[in-house]
Structures are given as structure tokens and as C-alpha cells.
N, C-alpha and C positions, 0 to 999 in steps of 0.2 A: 753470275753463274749460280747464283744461291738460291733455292724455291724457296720460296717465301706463303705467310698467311695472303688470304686477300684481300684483308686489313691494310695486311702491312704494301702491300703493293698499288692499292688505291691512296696511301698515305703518300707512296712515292709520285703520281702522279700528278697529285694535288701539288706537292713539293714544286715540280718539273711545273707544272701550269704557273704558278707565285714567281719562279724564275722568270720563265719568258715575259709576264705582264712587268715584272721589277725591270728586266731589259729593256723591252720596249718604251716604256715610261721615262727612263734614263736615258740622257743623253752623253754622261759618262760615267759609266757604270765602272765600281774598284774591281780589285781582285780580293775574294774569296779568302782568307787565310794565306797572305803575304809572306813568304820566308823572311828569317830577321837580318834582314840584307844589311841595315843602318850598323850592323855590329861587326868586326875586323874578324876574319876568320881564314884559313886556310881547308879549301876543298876538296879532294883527295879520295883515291881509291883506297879504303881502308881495307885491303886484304891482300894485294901482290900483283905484283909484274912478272913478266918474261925477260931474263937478262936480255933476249935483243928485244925487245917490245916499245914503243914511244912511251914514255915516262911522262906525266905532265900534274900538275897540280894548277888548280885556280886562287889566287889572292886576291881578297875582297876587303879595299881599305873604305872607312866614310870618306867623303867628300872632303876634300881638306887635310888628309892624313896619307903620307906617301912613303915613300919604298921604294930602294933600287937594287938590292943584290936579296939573294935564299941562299942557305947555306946549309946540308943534306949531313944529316948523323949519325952514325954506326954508333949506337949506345951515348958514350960522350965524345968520340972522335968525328973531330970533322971530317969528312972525306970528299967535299966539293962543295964548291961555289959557283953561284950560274946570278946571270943580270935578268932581273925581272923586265919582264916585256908588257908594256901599257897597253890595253886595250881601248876600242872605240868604244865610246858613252852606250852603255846598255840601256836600254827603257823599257824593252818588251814585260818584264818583271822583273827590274834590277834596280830599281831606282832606289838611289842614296847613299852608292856606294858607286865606287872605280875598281877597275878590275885588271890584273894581272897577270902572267902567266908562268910559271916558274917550271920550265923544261930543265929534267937531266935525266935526259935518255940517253946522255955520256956514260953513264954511272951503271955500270956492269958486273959491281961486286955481288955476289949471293949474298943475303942475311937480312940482317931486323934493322930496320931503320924509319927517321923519321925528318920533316923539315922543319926549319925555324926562319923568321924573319922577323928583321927587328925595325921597327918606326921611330920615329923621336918622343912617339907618347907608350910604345909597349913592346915587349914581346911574345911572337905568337908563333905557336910550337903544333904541327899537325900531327893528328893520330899517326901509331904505327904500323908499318907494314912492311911487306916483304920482296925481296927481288929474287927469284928462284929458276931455273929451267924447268919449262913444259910446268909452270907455276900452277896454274886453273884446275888441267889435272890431277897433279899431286897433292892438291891440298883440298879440294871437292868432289872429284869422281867417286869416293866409298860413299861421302854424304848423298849426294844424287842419288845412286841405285837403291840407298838405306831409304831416300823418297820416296822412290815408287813402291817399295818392296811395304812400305810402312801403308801406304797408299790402297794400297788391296782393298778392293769389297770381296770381304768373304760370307756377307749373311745369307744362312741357306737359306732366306725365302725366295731368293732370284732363281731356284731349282724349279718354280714352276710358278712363272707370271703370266699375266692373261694379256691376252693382246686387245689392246682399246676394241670398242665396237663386236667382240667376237665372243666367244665361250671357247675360246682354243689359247692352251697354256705350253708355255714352250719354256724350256731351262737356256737361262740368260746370264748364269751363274759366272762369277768371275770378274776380270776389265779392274779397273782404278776408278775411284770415287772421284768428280767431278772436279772437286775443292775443297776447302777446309770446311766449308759452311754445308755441302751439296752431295749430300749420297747419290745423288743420281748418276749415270751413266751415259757420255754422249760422245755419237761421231762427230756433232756436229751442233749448236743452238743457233738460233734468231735466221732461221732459213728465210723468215718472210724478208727480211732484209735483201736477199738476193745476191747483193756488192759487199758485203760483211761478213757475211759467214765464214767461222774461223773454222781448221781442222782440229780435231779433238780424239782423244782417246788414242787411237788408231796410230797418230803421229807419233806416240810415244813408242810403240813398238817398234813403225819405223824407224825412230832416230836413236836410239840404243843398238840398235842392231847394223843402221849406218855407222854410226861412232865404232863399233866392234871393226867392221871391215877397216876404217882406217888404222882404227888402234888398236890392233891386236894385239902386236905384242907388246904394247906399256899394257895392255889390260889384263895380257898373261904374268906381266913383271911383278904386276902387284895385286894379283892372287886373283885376281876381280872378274877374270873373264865366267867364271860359271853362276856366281852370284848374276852377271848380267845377264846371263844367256835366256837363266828361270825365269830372268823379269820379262824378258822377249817372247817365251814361251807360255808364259800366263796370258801374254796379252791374244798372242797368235790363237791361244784356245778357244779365250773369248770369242775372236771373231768368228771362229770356228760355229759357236752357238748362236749366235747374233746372225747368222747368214742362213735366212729362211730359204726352205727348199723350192720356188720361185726363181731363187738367184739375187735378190737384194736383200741388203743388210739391213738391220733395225735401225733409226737413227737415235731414238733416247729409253732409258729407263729411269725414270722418273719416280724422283722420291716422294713428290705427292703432299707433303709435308704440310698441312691445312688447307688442303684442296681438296682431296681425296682419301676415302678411307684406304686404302689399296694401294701397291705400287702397280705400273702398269707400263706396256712396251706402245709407247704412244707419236706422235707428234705434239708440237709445240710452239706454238706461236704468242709473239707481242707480250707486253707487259702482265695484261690482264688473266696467263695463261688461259690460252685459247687448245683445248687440250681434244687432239683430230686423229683421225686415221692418214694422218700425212705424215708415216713414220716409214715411209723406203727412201732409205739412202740416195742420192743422185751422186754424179762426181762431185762436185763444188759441198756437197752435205756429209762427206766423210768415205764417200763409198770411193773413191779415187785412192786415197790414200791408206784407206784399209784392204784393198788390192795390192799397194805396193808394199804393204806391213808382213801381211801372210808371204810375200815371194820372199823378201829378204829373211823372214825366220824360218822358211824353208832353206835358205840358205846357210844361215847360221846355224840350225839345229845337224844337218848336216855336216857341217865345218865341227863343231864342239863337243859331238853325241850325243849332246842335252835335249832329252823327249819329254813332251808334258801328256798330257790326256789322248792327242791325238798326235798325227805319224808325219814328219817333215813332206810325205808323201803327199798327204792330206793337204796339207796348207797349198802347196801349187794347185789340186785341183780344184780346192774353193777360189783361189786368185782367178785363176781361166776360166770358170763359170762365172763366176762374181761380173766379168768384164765382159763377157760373152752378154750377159743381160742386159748391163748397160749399155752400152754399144747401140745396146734397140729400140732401150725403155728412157734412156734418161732423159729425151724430155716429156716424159709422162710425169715423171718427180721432181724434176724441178719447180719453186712456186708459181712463176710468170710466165713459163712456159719458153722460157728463151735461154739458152745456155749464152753465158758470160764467160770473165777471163777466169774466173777459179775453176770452172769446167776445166780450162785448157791445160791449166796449169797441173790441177791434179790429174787429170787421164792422161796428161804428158810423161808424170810420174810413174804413173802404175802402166803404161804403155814400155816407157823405158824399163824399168824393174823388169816386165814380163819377154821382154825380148832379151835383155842381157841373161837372164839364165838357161828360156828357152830357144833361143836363136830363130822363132817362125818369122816368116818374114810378115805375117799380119799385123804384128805389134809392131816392127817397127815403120809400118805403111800410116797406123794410126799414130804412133809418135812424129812420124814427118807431119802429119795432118796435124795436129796441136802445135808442133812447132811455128809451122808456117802460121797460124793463127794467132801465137803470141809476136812472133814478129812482123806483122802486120798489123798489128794492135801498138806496136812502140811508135810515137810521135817522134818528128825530129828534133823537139827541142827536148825528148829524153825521157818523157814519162807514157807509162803506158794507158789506154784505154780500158776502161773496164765492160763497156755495153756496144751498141751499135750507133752509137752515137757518138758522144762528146766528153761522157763521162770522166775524169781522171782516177785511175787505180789507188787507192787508197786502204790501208788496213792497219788495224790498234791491232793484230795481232802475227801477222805474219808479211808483212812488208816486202821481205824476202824471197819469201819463198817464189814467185816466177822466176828471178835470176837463177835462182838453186836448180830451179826444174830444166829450165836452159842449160848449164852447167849439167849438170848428170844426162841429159840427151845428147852432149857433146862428145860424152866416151863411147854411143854408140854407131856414133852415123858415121859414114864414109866420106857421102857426097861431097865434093871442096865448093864448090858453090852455095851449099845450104848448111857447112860448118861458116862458109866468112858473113852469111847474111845472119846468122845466130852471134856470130860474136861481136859484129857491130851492134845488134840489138844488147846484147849485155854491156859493152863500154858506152854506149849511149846512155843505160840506164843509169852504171855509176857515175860515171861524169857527171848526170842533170843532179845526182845526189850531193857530190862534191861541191857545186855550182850552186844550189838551194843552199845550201849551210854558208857559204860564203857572201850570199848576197845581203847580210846583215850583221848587226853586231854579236857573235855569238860565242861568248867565251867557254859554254861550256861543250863547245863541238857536236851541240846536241840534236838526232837527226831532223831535220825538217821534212814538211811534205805539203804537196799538192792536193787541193782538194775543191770540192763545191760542197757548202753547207745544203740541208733538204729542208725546206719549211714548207709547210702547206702542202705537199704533193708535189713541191718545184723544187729546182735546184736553184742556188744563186748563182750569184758570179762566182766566177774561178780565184781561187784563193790559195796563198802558202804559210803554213804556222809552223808551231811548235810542236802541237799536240791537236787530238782525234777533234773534229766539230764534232760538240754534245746533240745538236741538233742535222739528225742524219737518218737514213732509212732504219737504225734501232737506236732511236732516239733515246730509249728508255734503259739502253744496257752498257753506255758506258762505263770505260773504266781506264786503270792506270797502264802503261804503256809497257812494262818489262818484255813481253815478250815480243813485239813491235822491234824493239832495242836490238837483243838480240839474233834476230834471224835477218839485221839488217846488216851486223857485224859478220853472220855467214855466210850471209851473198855477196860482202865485199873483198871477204878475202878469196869463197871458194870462186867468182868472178874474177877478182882481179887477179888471181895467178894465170888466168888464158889472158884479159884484155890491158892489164898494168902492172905487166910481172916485172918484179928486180929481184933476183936471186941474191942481190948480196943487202936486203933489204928486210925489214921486220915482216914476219908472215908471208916470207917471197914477193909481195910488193910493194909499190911505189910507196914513198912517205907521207902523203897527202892523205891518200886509201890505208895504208895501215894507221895512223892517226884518228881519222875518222872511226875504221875499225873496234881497235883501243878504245875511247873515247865514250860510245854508248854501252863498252862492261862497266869503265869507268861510272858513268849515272848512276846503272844498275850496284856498282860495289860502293858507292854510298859520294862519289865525288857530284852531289846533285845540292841543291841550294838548300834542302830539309837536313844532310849531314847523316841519311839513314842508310844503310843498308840494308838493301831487298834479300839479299840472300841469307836466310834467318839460320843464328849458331855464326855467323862469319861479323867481321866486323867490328863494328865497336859501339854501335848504335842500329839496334833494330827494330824493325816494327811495332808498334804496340800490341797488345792484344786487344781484340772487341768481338763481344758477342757473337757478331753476325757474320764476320768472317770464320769463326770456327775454330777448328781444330791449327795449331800453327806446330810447323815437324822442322829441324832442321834439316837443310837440303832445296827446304822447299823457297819460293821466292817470290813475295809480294806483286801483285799486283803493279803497284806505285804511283807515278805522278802525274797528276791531270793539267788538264785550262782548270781556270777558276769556273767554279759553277754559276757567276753572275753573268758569264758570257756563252753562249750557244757555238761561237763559232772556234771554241777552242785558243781564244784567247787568255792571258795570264796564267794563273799556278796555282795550284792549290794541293796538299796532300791532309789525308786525313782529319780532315775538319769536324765530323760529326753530322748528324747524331750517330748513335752506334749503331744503330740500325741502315743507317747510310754509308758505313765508313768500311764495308766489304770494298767497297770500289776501291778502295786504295788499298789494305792493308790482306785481304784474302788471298791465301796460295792458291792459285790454280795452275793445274796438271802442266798449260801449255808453258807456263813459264819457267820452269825447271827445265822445261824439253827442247824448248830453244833456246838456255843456257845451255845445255848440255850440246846442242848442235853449234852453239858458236865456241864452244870451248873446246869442242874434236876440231875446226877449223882453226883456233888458236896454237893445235898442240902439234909439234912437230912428230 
């Protein structure tokens, strides 16, 4: 996410080319900076559970050294014992070690505690942590919004930037800075990609302002609602400015940063910044979801009193133009000319947004319309298509989000025919998800996915891993998977209370689904093979600082864990390896990863 010299970005190139000839040339090529797996450790979310929440810890003995009971600590009182459970031989990146599981999601007491398990050669004591109600909440929601609130681009030269190709300067003022490394401003980067492009910027407003409607009143309890409100409203302005009088939104502002003397409201492509007048939003580029940003803090600003520069009034009528344009133009802004599944997904979004507040029925004609097209898109064996072909949906940063979109267009439609074909499409998807994680040895419950790696211009065979193929249509923008993690934990629970509810069950569903759930905050809060926690200030072990990543805030949430970089296809592990010029990919807070903690944490919180 980070603009870089074009030094430093032909250095990374170079890099990436040394890789693939090292791969190619090798016929088994290692992993990258191996976690120290050969050493006895206990795994663990080093920050807190939800008294009803699955509890789990990982046991990592060497080969030869074993283990059969954990025993859980309130300070020095024991307060339970559980049988450690063997797991099957790991190899994907585990080798040299056996692996365990120590469940006590019996254990319902509030407070501080920690595990122990003893061997016949040691004793080994896991970091502490906590067991609390509406836990993620109360001990991160001030830090979150201190994120975004800290996150501000306030420099007044954005009062009047030039738009690439043009002599016409337009005030761009406002929005959140990229990342820790990245002044820039984006709805959206690596559009040329087409099947990758993440939502940015935009999403933040929306999911602050989502979290609000759920939690309004733990957010009035704890003082927090109008601190939020300004952060919704800063954002809502923004797009206010960014939304050229045309009808389409800007998609970057770009820091320039040894590229250019200038900042400039541009487009953006590939490694080598390729820097175009292809800077209008399409849906799948942000403008979908900055559509449904401004309805919801129309909504909010309303609900709270809280006004920023312009009038709650205002924000619906940039929504309803904003859509009004797309509607006619987007595939003029798209790169390839063909709308894909992020089209559907976002204008399903900002289609549903726009009809739940204003009830016309044109939104909700165009929300049946993307609905039908995502569920026509889901395979029967569970995953969804991304193109017109064969493609399989795959995303390092929003995973999630088509269930979520399905899901929110289920509170509006009526039809009972085209709610039961929508929520087969959702229990299809979590199943194939449940079903991927199980079809191998994987103790850290960590999400898997379906993919085809991109070389040459092709796709290969179809594939399931662990983590993103390096070698993919942005081949060059990899990175660690936090927010992937998290919006997969929001599609499972806000899915699975329609397709695998148990109301007498953690997160109102099934145990399998809340587990899975659980499971990718658990990575993210540090139960991962590195022992780190993403969420920086939380923890016991966090990221390093480097250069290139930037500024690091608490609240905010690392990047994190990759495939090893000797393999393309997202094989093995590797975190933070270096150089420091390299090592943003792992350790760099960006915007979206706090924003999809923050969305799986309103889906965690009752």
C-alpha cells in the first residue's frame, strides 16, 4: 500500500524476478523464515474470550516429547483441567513438532488467567489473558475509533489538488491516510487486477457506522457513540469532496512520494506506478461502497445530531447520484471492460443501503439484480466464481464480504423464493469453508481457500492453500492476510445465524461455525506460529517496527502472515523476514485491517 521511490520499486521487481528463477530452478524449494516450530510452546489468543466464546489453545511438542492433560490458572488457582487432544501429523509448515489441542470453553469464569502443561522434560506456561462479556468490545472499541481519529489526513494541501492530465484543482481535503507508510488516499488500489481489488477508504465509514446500528447502545454505555459518529462524518465529508460533479468518485490521491513533485487526484496501476487519468471510481473500485458509506451516515448523522461540513441531507443526494451514474457508466471504469463478482457484491451493497432508507423500488429491482448474479455465481460444490468463466473468488482482503452482502440484502426482500435461493447460496458458501479447513491437517483452524495461481497471462490448475498465491493478476502487491481473517469471521457468524443458527450456541451458531469463527481472531490476537499479535498495544508480543511500514498507532493492526516467498503459489510461512524495505508486507497497519476487525468484533459482540 505504501508509494514507494522507483528505485525502490524496480529493486522489488528484481527481487520478485530472483524468486521465481530460485523456484523454477528448484525442485524443492524451503520456506522462507520457518517459525521455531522444533521448540515446545503453547499458542493462544493473547488478549481475551467471550465467556460463551470456543476457548482453544494450540500445544506444540518436538517430536518425541508428549503431553496429556492443560491445566487453566486464575493467578495460582487451578480452576480446570481438560485432556489434551493429538492432532494429525502437520507438514504444510509444521514440521518437527506434534500438535495438540487444549479446549476449555467449559471455563466461564470472568478474569485473568493463563495455561500450563507439564512433560516429563518441562514446564510450559502460556501468555495471559482474559475471559470477559462482549470481551473484543470492551477492551478495543476506544482503541479502534483512537485509530481512525489518529489516522486523519489533515494536510491543507489537499484544499486544492490538480487532477492528473488537467489544469483544474479540486479540494480533496479530509478521508484517512492509507497506512502507516502511505499518505495517499484510496477507494480502491491495483484496479488493473480486476479479481483483487480491495474496498478502501469508503469501507471505513461504512463499517463504523454499521457497528453503530448494531451497537448502539453498548456504544452509548461507553460514552463512545459521538466520538464515533465524528469519525463517520469525517469520512462521509470526504466523499462529499471526492464526488466530482459528473457523478463519479475520485479513486486515489496519491502521495507521489519520489515519483512526483506534486500530489495529484490520479489513477494507478501495477508495480512500476503507471500513474493515468483512470481515476473514476467503478463499483468493484470503491464507488459501490462509498455509495453505501454516505446512506448509512446519512443515517447516523440523523440518529446522533452529529453534523460535519455538510448536511445528513446532502449525503443521500450524493448516494442517489453517485448510483444514478454508475448504473450507466460503470462499464466505462472498469479496466477490462467486464464487470465481475466485486461489481455485484458492492452495488448489491449500496443498492440495498439505498432502498432500506429510501424504499423506491428501483434499488430494490437493482439489488434483486446483483443478488441473482451472486447466486448464480456460487458453484455446488460451494465456492463462488469470480468472471465468466471458471475463475474461483478469491481475496487477501475481503473474503467475506459477498456473504455479508447477501446477508444485508436479506433484511430487505420479501420474495420467499429468492430469500430460500439466497440462503442456500450462503450455507453453501460456509459449508465449502468448513469443509476446506477440514480436508487437511490443520490445527490452527486457519481459514483456507480456493484458488488458481496467474503466471504468464494464465491461470493454472485449481488449487487450495493456506494463504494468498504470490503469483496472481497483482502479482507485485502482496501481503499478510489480517483482514482476509477477519471479514471471514463476519460472514460466518452474520451467515450463520440465517443458515446454522443455535441460539443456545456461541455467537447464536453452530459449534463448528463459531469455532472456525473464534479461531481466525484467534491468528490475528497472536495464537499464530510467530506468537505475534497484529493488534498493536494488545498482547504480549507485537510487531516490530520497520521503516517502510511507517507510522504504527495502537488500535491499529498489522498486515501479517504470508506463504513463504520461495513459493508463488502461496505455499509455506513466513512473517517479517526483511529487508526493511520489504517487510511493510507484513508488519504495515492498513486502514482495511482495523475495519474488518472492527466488523468482526460488532458480529462477535452481543
Amino acid at each position: 500500500m505504501t508509494t514507494v521511490s522507483l528505485y525502490s520499486r524496480l529493486c522489488k521487481l528484481l527481487l520478485l524476478a530472483m524468486v521465481i528463477i530460485v523456484s523454477a530452478c528448484s525442485s524443492t524449494p524451503q520456506p522462507s523464515n520457518p517459525p521455531p516450530l522444533t521448540k515446545a510452546n503453547i499458542y493462544i489468543n493473547q488478549l481475551a474470550f467471550d465467556v460463551q466464546a470456543p476457548k482453544q489453545a494450540v500445544v506444540a511438542l518436538p517430536i518425541g516429547e508428549t503431553a496429556s492433560r492443560f491445566i487453566v490458572y486464575q493467578d495460582s488457582n487451578m480452576i480446570y483441567q481438560g485432556k489434551l487432544t493429538s492432532q494429525p501429523s502437520f507438514s504444510e509448515w509444521g514440521q518437527g513438532a506434534h500438535y495438540y489441542l487444549a479446549d476449555f470453553s467449559q471455563v466461564k469464569r470472568r478474569g485473568e488467567f493463563h495455561i500450563v502443561v507439564n512433560t516429563p522434560k518441562q514446564q510450559l506456561a502460556s501468555s495471559t489473558f482474559a475471559i470477559k462479556h462482549n470481551a473484543y468490545f470492551a477492551l478495543t472499541a476506544k482503541s479502534l475509533i483512537n485509530y481512525f481519529k489518529a489516522s486523519r489526513h489533515t494536510n491543507p494541501r489537499d484544499e486544492s489538488i490538480r487532477m492528473i492530465g488537467t489544469e483544474r484543482y479540486v479540494n480533496v481535503s479530509g478521508g484517512w491516510v492509507d497506512a502507516g507508510g502511505d499518505q495517499g488516499k484510496h477507494l480502491s488500489q491495483h484496479t488493473e487486477s480486476n479479481f483483487l481489488i480491495p474496498q478502501q477508504g469508503a469501507i471505513a465509514t461504512w463499517a463504523m457506522a454499521k457497528s453503530y446500528d448494531s451497537l448502539n447502545r453498548l456504544y452509548d454505555r461507553k460514552a463512545l457513540t459521538l466520538e464515533l459518529a465524528e469519525e463517520v462524518i469525517w469520512g462521509a465529508d470526504y466523499l462529499h469532496r471526492i464526488l466530482d460533479s459528473e457523478g463519479y468518485f475520485y479513486t486515489n490521491i496519491y502521495d507521489q512520494r519520489g515519483l512526483a513533485e506534486e500530489r495529484l487526484i490520479t489513477g494507478y496501476q501495477g508495480a512500476e506506478g503507471d500513474y493515468n487519468t483512470n481515476f473514476q471510481a467503478a463499483f468493484r473500485e470503491g464507488g459501490g461502497i462509498a455509495i453505501a458509506a454516505l446512506v448509512r451516515a446519512h443515517e447516523l448523522s440523523n440518529k446522533t445530531g452529529v453534523q460535519g461540513e455538510f448536511s445528513a441531507k446532502q449525503y443521500l443526494i450524493d448516494a442517489e447520484r453517485a448510483f444514478t451514474h454508475l448504473q450507466k457508466n460503470n462499464l466505462r471504469y472498469v479496466d477490462n471492460g467486464k464487470e465481475n463478482i466485486i461489481d455485484d457484491y458492492t452495488a448489491l451493497i449500496a443498492a440495498t443501503e439505498l432502498y432500506r432508507i429510501t424504499k423506491k423500488s428501483k434499488y430494490l429491482k437493482t439489488a434483486r439484480h446483483r443478488a441473482h448474479n451472486l447466486n448464480n455465481r456460487m458453484t455446488s460444490q460451494g465456492w463462488f466464481v469470480s468472471d465468466d468463466d471458471n475463475r474461483p473468488f478469491y481475496h487477501g482482503a475481503e473474503a467475506g464480504l459477498p456473504v455479508i452482502a447477501l446477508v444485508d440484502y436479506l433484511a430487505i426482500e420479501r420474495n420467499r423464493q429468492i430469500k430460500t435461493k439466497t440462503k442456500r447460496t450462503i450455507k453453501l458458501s460456509l459449508d465449502y469453508q468448513l469443509a476446506l479447513n477440514s480436508q487437511v491437517a490443520n490445527p490452527f483452524n486457519l481459514a483456507r481457500q480456493t484458488f488458481k495461481s496467474y503466471k504468464d497471462g494464465q491461470h493454472t490448475k485449481q488449487q487450495e492453500g493456506f494463504f494468498i498465491p504470490h503469483a496472481s493478476e497483482a502479482s507485485h502487491a502482496w501481503q499478510g492476510e489480517s483482514s482476509r481473517l477477519a471479514s471471514l469471521t463476519a460472514a460466518a457468524i452474520w451467515g450463520g445465524k440465517i443458515t446454522h443458527s443455535d441460539k443456545s450456541g456461541a455467537f447464536g451458531i453452530n459449534d463448528e461455525l463459531a469455532y472456525f469463527a473464534q479461531s481466525q481472531i484467534d491468528w490475528i490476537m497472536g495464537k499464530n506460529p510467530y506468537q505475534v499479535s497484529m493488534l498493536y498495544g494488545f498482547g504480549v508480543n507485537n510487531p516490530p517496527h520497520a521503516k517502510s511500514a511507517g507510522t504504527m498507532l495502537n488500535g491499529g493492526i498489522s498486515n501479517g502472515i504470508t506463504g513463504a516467498t520461495s513459493y508463488l503459489n502461496g505455499r509455506g510461512i513466513t512473517w517479517a523476514e526483511g529487508p526493511d524495505e520489504n517487510n511493510r508486507r507484513w508488519v504495515e497497519q492498513w486502514l482495511q485491517n482495523s475495519t474488518w476487525y472492527l466488523l468482526a468484533m460488532t458480529a462477535m459482540t452481543e
